[in-house]
C-alpha positions in Angstrom: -62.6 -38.3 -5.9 -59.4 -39.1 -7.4 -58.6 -42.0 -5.6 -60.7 -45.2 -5.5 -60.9 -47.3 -2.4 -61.3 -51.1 -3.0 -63.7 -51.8 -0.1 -66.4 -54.0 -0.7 -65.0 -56.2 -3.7 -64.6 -58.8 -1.4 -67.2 -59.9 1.5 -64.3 -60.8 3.5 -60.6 -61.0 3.9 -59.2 -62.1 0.8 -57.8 -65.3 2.4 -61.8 -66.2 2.9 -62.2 -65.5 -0.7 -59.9 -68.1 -1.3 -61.0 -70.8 0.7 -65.3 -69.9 -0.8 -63.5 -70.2 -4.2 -62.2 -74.2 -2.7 -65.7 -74.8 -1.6 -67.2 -73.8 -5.0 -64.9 -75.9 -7.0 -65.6 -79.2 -4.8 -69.3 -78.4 -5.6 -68.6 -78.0 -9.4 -66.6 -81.5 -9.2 -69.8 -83.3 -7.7 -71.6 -81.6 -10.1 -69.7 -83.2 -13.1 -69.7 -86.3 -11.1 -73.7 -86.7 -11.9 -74.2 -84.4 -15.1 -75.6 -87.1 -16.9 -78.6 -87.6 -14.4 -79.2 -84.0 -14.1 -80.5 -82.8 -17.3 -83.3 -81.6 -16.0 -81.7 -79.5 -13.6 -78.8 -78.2 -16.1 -80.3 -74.3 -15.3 -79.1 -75.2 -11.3 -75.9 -76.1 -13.0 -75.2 -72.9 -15.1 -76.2 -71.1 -12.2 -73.5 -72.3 -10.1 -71.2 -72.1 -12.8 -72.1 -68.4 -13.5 -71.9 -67.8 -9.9 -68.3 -69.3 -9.2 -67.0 -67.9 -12.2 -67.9 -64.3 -10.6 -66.6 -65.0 -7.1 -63.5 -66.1 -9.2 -63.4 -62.8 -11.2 -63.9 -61.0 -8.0 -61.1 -62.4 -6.0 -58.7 -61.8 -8.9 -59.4 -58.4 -9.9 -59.0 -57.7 -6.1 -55.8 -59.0 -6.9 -54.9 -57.1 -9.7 -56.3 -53.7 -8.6 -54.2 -54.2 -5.4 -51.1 -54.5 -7.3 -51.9 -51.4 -9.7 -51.7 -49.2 -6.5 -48.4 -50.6 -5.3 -46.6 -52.4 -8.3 -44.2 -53.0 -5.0 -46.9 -54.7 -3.2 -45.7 -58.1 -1.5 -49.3 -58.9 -0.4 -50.3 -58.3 -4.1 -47.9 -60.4 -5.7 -48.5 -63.4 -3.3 -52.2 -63.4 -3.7 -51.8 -63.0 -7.7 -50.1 -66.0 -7.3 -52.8 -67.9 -5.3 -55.1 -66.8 -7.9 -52.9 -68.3 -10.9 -52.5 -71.6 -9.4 -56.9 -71.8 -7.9 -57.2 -71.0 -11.8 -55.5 -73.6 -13.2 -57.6 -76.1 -10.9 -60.7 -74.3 -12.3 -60.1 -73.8 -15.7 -59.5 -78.3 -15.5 -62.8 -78.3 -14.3 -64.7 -76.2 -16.4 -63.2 -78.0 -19.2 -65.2 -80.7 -17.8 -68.4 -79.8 -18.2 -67.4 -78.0 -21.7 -66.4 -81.4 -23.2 -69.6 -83.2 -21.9 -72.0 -80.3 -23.6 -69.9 -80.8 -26.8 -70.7 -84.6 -26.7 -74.2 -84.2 -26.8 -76.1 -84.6 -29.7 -78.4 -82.0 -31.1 -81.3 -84.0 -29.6 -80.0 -84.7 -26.2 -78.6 -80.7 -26.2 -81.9 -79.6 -27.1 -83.7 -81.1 -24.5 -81.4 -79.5 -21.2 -83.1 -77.5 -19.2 -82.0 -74.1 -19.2 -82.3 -70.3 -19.2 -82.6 -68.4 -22.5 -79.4 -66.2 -21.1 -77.1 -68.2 -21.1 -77.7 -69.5 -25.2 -75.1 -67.5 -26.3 -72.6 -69.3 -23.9 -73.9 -73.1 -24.6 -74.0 -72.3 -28.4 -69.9 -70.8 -27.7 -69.1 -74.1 -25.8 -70.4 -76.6 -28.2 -69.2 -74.4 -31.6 -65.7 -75.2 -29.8 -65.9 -78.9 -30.0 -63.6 -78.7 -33.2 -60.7 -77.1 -31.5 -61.0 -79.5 -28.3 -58.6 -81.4 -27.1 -59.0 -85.0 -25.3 -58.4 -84.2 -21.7 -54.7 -85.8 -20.9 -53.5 -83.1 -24.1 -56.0 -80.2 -22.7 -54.3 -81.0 -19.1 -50.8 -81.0 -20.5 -51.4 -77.5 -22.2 -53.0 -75.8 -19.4 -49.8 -77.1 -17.2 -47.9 -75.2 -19.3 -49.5 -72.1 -19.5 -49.4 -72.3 -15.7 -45.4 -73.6 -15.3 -44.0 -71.7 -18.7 -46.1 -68.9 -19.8 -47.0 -66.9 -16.8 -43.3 -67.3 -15.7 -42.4 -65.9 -19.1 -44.7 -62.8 -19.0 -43.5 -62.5 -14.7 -39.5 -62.6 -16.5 -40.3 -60.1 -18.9 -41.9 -57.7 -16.6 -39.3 -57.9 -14.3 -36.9 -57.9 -17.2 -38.4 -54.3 -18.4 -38.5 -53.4 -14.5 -35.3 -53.7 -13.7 -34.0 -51.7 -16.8 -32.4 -48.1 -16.6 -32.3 -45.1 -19.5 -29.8 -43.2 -20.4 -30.9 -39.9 -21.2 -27.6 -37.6 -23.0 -29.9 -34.7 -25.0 -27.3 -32.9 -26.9 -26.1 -29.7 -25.2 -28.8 -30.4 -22.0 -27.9 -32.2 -18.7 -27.6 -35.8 -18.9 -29.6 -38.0 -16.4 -30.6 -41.8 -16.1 -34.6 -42.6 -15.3 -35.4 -46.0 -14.0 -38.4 -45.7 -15.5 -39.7 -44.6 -19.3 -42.3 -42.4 -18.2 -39.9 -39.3 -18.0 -38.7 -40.4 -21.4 -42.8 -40.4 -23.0 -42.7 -36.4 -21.4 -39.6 -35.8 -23.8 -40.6 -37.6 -26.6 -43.4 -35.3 -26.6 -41.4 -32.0 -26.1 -41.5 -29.3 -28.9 -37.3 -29.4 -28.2 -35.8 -31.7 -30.8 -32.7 -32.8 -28.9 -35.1 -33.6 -26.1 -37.1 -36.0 -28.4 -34.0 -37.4 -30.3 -32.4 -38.2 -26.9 -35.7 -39.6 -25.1 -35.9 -42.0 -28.0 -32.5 -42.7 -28.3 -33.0 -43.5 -24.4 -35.6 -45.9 -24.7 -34.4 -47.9 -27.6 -30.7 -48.2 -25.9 -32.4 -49.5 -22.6 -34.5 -52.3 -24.6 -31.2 -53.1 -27.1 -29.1 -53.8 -23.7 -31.5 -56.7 -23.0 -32.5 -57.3 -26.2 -30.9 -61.5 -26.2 -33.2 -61.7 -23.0 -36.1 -60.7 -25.5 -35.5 -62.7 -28.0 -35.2 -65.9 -25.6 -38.8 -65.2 -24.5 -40.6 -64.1 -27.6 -39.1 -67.4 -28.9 -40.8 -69.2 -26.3 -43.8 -67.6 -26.3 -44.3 -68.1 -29.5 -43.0 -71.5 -30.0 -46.4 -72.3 -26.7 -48.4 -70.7 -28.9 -47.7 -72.2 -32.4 -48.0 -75.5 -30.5 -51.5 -74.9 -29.4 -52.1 -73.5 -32.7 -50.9 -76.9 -34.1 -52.5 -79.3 -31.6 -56.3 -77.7 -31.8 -56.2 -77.5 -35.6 -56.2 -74.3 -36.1 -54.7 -73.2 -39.9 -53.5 -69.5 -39.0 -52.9 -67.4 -36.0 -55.8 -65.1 -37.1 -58.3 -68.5 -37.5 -57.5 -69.1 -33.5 -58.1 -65.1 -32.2 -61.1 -64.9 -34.1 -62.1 -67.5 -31.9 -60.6 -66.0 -28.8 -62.6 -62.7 -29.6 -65.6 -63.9 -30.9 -65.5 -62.2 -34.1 -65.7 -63.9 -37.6 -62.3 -64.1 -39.0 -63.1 -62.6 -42.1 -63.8 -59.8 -40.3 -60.9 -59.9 -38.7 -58.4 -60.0 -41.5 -60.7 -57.4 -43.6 -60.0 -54.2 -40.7 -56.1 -55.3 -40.9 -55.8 -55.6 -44.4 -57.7 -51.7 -45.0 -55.0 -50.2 -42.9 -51.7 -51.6 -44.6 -54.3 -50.7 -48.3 -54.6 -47.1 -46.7 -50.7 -46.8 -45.2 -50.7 -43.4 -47.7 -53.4 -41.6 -45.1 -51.1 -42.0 -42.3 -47.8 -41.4 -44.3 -49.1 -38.1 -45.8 -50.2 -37.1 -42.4 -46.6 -37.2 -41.1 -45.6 -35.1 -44.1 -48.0 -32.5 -43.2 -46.2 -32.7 -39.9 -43.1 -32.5 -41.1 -44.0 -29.4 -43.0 -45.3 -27.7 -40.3 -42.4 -28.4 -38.3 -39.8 -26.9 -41.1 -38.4 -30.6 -42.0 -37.7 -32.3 -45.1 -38.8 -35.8 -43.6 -39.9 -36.3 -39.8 -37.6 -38.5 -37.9 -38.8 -41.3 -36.0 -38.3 -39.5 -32.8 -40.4 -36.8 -34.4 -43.7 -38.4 -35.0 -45.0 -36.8 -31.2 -43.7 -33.9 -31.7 -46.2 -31.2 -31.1 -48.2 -29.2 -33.5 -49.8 -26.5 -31.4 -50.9 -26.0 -27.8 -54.1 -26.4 -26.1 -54.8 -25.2 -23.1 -55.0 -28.0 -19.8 -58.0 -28.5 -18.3 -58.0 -29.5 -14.4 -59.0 -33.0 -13.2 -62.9 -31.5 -11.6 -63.0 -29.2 -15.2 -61.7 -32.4 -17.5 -64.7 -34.4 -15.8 -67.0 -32.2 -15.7 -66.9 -31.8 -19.5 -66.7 -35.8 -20.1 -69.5 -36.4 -18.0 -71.5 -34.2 -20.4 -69.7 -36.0 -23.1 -71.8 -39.1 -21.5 -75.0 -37.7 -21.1 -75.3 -36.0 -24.2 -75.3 -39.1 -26.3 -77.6 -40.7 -23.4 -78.7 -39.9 -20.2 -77.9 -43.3 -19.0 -74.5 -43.6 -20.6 -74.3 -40.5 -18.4 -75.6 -41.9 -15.3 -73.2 -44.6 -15.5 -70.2 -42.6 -16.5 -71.1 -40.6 -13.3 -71.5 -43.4 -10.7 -67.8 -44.7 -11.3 -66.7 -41.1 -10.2 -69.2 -40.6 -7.5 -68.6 -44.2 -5.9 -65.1 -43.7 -5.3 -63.9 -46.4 -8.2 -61.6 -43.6 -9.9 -57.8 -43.4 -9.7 -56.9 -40.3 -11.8 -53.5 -39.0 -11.0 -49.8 -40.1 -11.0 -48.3 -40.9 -8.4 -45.3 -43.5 -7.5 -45.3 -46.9 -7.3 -48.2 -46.5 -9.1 -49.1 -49.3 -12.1 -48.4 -47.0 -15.5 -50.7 -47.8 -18.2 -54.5 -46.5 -17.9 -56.6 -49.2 -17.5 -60.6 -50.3 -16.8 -60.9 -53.2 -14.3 -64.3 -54.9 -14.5 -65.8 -56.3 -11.7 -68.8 -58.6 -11.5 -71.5 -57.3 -9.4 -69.5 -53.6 -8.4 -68.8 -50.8 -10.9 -65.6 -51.0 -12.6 -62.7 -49.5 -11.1 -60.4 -46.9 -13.5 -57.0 -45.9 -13.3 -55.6 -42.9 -15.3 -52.5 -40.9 -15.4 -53.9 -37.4 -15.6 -52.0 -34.3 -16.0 -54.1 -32.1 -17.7 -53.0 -32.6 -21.8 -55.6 -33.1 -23.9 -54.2 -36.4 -24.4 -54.9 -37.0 -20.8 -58.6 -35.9 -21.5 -58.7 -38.1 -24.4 -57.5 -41.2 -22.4 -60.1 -40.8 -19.4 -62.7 -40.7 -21.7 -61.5 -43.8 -23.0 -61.4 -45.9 -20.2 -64.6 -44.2 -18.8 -66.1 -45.6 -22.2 -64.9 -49.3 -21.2 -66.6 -48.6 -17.5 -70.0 -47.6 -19.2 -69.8 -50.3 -21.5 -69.8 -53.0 -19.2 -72.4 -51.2 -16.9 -74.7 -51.0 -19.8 -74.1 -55.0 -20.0 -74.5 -56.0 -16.4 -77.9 -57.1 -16.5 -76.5 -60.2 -17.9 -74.5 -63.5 -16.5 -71.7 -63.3 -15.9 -70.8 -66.4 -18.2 -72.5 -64.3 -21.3 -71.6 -60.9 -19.5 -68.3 -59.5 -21.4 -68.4 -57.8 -25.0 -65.8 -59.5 -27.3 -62.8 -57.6 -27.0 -63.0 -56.0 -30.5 -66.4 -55.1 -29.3 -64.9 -53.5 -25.9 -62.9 -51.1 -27.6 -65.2 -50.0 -30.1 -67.6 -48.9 -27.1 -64.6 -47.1 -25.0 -63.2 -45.9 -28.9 -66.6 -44.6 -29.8 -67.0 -42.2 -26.6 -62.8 -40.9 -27.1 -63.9 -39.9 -30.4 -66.9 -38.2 -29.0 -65.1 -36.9 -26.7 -62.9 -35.5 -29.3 -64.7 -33.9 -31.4 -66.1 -31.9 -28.7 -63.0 -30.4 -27.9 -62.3 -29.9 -31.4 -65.6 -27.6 -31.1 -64.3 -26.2 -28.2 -60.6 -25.2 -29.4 -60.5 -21.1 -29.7 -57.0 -21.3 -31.7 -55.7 -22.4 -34.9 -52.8 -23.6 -32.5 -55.7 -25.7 -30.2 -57.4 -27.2 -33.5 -53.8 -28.3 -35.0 -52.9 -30.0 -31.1 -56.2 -31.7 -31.1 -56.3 -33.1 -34.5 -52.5 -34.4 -34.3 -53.5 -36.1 -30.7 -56.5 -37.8 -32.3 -54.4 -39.1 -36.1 -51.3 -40.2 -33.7 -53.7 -42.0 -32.1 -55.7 -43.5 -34.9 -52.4 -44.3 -36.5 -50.7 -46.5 -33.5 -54.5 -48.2 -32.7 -54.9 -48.7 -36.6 -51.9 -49.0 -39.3 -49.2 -49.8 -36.2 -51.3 -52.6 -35.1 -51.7 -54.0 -38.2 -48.4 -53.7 -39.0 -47.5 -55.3 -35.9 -49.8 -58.0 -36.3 -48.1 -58.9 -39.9 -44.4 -58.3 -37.8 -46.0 -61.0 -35.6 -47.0 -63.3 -38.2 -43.6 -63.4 -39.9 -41.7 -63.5 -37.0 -43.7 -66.5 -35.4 -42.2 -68.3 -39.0 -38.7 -67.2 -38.3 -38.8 -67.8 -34.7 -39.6 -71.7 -35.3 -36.8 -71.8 -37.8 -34.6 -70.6 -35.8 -33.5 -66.7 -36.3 -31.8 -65.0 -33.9 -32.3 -61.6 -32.3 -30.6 -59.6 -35.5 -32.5 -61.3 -37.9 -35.9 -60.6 -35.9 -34.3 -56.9 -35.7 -33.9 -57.2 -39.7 -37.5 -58.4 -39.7 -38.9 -55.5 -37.9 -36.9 -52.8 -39.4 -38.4 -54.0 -42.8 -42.4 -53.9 -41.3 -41.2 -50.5 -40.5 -40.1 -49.5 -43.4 -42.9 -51.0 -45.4 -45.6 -49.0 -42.9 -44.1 -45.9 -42.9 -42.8 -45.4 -46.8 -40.4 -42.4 -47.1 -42.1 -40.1 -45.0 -40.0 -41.2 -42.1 -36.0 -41.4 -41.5 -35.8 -44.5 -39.8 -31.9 -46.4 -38.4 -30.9 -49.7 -38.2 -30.8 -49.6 -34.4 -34.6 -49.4 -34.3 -34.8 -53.0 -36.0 -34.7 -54.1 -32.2 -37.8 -51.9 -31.0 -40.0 -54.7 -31.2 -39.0 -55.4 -27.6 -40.7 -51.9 -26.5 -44.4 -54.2 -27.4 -42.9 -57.7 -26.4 -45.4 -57.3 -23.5 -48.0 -58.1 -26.5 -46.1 -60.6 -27.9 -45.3 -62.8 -24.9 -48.2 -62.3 -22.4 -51.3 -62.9 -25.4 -50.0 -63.0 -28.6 -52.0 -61.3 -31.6 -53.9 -59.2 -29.0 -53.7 -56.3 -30.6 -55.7 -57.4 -33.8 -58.5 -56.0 -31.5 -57.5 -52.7 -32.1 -57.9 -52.1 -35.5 -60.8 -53.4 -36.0 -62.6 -51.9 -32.7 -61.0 -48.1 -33.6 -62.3 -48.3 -37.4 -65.6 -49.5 -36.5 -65.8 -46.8 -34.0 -65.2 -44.3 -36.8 -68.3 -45.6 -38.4 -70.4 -45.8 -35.2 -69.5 -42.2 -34.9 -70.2 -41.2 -38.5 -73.5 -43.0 -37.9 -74.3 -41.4 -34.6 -73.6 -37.4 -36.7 -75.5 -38.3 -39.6 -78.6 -39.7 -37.7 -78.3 -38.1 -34.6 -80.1 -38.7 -31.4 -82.6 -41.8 -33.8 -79.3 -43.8 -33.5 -79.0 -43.8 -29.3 -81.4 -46.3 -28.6 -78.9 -48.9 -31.1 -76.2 -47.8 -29.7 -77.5 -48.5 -26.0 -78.9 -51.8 -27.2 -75.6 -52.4 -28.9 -73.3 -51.2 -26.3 -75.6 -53.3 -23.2 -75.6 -56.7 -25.2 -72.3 -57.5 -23.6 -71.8 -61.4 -25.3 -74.9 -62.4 -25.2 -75.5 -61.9 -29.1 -73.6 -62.4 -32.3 -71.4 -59.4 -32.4 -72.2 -59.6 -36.9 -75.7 -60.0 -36.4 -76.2 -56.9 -34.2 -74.2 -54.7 -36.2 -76.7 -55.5 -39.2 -79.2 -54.2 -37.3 -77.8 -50.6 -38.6 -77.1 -51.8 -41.9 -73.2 -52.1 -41.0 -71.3 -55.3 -42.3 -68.4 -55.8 -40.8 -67.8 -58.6 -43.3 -68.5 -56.2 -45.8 -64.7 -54.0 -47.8 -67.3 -50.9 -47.7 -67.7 -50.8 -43.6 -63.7 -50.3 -43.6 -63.4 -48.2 -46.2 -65.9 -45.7 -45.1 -63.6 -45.2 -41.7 -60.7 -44.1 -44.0 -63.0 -41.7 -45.5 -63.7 -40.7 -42.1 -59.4 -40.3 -41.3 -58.9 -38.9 -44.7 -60.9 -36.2 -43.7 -59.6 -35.3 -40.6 -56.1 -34.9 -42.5 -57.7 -32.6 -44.9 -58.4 -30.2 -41.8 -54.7 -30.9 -40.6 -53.7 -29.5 -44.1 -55.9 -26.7 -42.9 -54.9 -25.8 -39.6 -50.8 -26.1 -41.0 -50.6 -23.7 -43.7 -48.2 -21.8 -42.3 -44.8 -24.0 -41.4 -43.4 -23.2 -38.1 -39.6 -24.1 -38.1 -38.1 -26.2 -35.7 -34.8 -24.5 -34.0 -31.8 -26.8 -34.9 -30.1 -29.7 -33.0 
């Protein structure tokens, strides 16, 4: 099956969706009406309030999944729309019953009448009570998110959408792609002018718009800095801690070990350049390919990741296996088609999972990946819904932790020195954008917030980046002025949820530990990791990592996943002992 069918999401026409989704919010409303006389049926209340908040899941991801198989779709855009505006209504009325948990004291919590599931939610609720706003100012916020921000992210999209790419590869045929997904191809080529010209491509196409850019990272960020301001948060970081459920300190300690450990990732790229017969890699060299390995067919590539699966745990495995077997994967190209891999969760079905697969190990790689999200929330859907999703740092150490796996067993599998050098370089140039480039970009984001409320303008955020760039990436990459304004390539992070991406770093380094955990203790660790991995957000993500003596609060936990990258450049400096000259420009 490599093409999922979106039946049974929905009992009914989506427009019925809609309408239950009216009906359950009038029944919330009564609800909140007479909260105070219905302590001691508070469980009835969750219940409904776990229920509703599925249905409303349910409706959008129908929504969203529609629109990933025709980013053209009409119908799709109009009921995405529908969805934004119910939510706004919803998210009012949840706040509702939020603020009148958080005025309870500890007696009067203590004695509601409710289900041991849903602690973690109740304790989540009232541990936001510092960071609550009276309702007039929640109101006012939440109108803007709904009348500024989404239109923001919608201008941006259509912004990038509409944009068109030169591509001039010195002595080759020029042509112009409406679209960067040729251009990724190139960038990836073992032909020089190919890469030089794909990147060239991409950064003129973003530079042409790049005042448009500006205009809505400075509005994004001026939303955010006011939400920052009014819910008393001190930092940025202090308030996505709180978005990700993850203890700040945390947080800051997996960013802060990849800008300390920048020199990993810098000599990797001059082993690369090495290899590749150059005295420094240019930035339009750091894809460039190291080897070959041979493609693997869509039935081979699953085949192979389904044993991936069950290997670790028969019902890691199983779960893996149903998403395939129940028509919920969408594995190849194809246009029109939304272009970023992705896992869709949906409450009560299995997740749904769209890939771009063409055979690369890369490709492999990625499918794992977002197979590992699917398992991850089938391992959790025991729960409520309202307690039912990992923390998102949590989410991508599960899918992280099976790419990994899934990479080292084709590591095993490579019967070259050519296959061992491709398979390394696609694993550390993807530990270096998930790690050191998202930290990097999170301290870009930082800074430029700053300047943004002060006032620079689009060449002075281009000066900004240019120097993050620099600061990453040391000498052992030729970068240019021009690619001060490549920021605008990730604005979709920056506009549509800013400081998103400290999730990454801190879900692929704890991965690396998982994983050196899982080899040194072998099958003893599986039943933690299936307790860990099916614990969705019902526990304290700290307290069940101590369970296996890891800290995330801890230097030593970060360190040890450089240890674990170091070593993995030390057989790069293996499998590249011999250079292999590029042919000139």
């Amino acid at each position: 099956m490599v093409r999922w069918t979106l039946d049974g999401i929905l009992p009914g026409t989506p427009e019925e969706a809609l309408a239950q989704l009216e009906r359950g919010l009038q029944t919330l409303s009564s609800w909140h009406e007479g909260l105070e006389d219905a302590r001691q049926r508070y469980g009835e209340y969750l219940s409904l309030l776990d229920g509703l908040e599925g249905d409303v899941q349910r409706v959008r991801a129908y929504a969203e999944l529609l629109r990933a198989e025709d980013t053209s779709s009409a119908h799709a855009a109009q009921l995405l729309e529908q969805i934004d505006m119910f939510e706004s209504r919803y998210a009012r009325e949840q706040r509702r019953g939020e603020r009148w948990l958080q005025s309870l004291d500890d007696a009067g919590f203590s004695g509601l009448s409710a289900a041991p599931e849903y602690a973690a939610y109740l304790s989540r609720t009232r541990a936001a009570a510092p960071h609550t706003l009276p309702e007039e100012q929640e109101d006012a916020l939440g109108q803007e998110e709904a009348l500024s921000i989404l239109p923001l992210v919608r201008d941006r999209d259509a912004l990038e959408g509409s944009q068109h790419y030169a591509f001039k590869p010195v002595g080759g045929v020029p042509q112009v792609f409406d679209s960067e997904a040729p251009l990724l191809a190139f960038s990836r080529s073992p032909d020089p002018a190919g890469r030089e010209a794909a990147c060239r491509a991409q950064s003129d196409g973003y530079r042409e718009n790049i005042g448009h850019y500006h205009a809505v990272f400075r509005e994004a960020a001026a939303s955010w800095q006011r939400d920052l301001a009014a819910r008393g948060y001190t930092s940025p970081l202090e308030k996505r801690a709180d978005l990700d459920q993850i203890a700040e300190q945390a947080l800051h300690l997996s960013l802060d070990a990849c800008l300390a450990h920048r020199e990993v990732f810098q000599r990797y790229f001059r082993l690369k350049a090495r290899f590749l017969g150059m005295e420094r890699l240019r930035s339009c060299d750091m894809d460039a390919p190291l080897g070959t390995a041979r493609e693997r067919s869509l039935d081979d590539a699953l085949q192979d990741i389904l044993s991936m699966f069950g290997d670790i745990s028969p019902a890691f495995g199983e779960r893996a296996a149903r998403v395939v077997r129940e028509g919920h994967l969408d594995a190849l190209p194809r246009e029109g088609k939304y272009g970023t891999p992705f896992c869709a969760a949906v409450p009560g079905s299995i997740p749904y999972v769209s890939t771009l697969f063409q055979g690369a190990p890369e490709d492999v790689l990625t499918l794992a990946h977002e197979l590992g999200h699917a398992v991850h929330y089938l391992s959790g859907a025991h729960l409520p819904v309202l307690v039912q999703e990992a923390p998102i740092p949590l989410q991508e150490t599960a899918a992280t932790f099976f790419g990994t796996a899934m990479a080292s067993r084709l590591l095993e599998q490579a019967e070259s020195k050519s296959a061992v050098r491709k398979l390394l370089d696609t694993a550390l140039s993807s530990l270096y954008d998930f790690t050191l480039r998202s930290a990097a970009s999170t301290h870009f984001e930082c800074l430029a917030h700053e300047a943004l409320s002060a006032g620079i303008d689009a060449d002075g955020i281009a000066d900004l980046h240019l120097s993050a760039l620099e600061d990453r990436l040391g000498d052992s990459v030729m970068l240019t002025p021009e690619q001060g304004h490549d920021w605008a390539v990730d604005s979709m992070y920056y506009v549509e949820d800013p400081f998103y991406r400290t999730a990454y770093p801190f879900g692929q380094l704890l991965s690396l530990v998982l994983w050196d955990e899982y080899r040194a203790r072998g099958k003893e660790f599986t039943p933690y990791l299936e307790r860990l991995f099916g614990a969705g957000g019902s526990v304290d993500a700290r307290e069940l990592l101590l369970e296996a003596s890891i800290d995330i609060c801890a230097p030593a936990t970060w360190e040890r996943a450089f240890r674990v990258i170091s070593g993995m450049v030390d057989q790069l400096e293996d499998a590249v002992a011999e250079p292999n000259p590029q042919p000139p420009i």
